[in-house]
Residue, then its C-alpha position, 0 to 999 in steps of 0.5 A: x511477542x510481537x510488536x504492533x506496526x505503526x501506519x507508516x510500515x502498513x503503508x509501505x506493506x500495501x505498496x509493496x503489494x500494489x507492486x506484486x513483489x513481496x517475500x514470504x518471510x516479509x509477507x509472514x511477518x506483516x500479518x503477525x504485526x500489521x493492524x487490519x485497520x491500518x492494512x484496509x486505510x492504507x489499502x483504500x488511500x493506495x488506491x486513491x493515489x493510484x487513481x490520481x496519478x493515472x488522471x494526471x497521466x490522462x490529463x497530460x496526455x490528452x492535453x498535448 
């Protein structure tokens, strides 16, 4: 039996993605054990993080 993940390695999964390098192994192993809610809250907080550091870059750039 495997044990359910916590948000936390739902997190670092999603990022991992974001990233594009991700094993299969640790790809098998994440859908046995990460939480679809957890996977699709991390998901949409990733993406907002990603789209709050690219406006900041913007806003730097553009300020100069």
């Amino acid at each position: 039996m495997t044990k359910k993940s916590n948000f936390f390695q739902s997190m670092k999964a999603v990022l991992w993605a974001f990233l594009g390098v991700r094993k299969k192994a640790g790809l098998q192993h994440d859908v046995a054990s990460l939480s679809f809610v957890h996977i699709i809250i991390a998901g949409v907080v990733g993406a907002l993080l990603f789209m709050a550091i690219l406006l900041l870059i913007v806003k730097v750039v553009v300020s100069h």
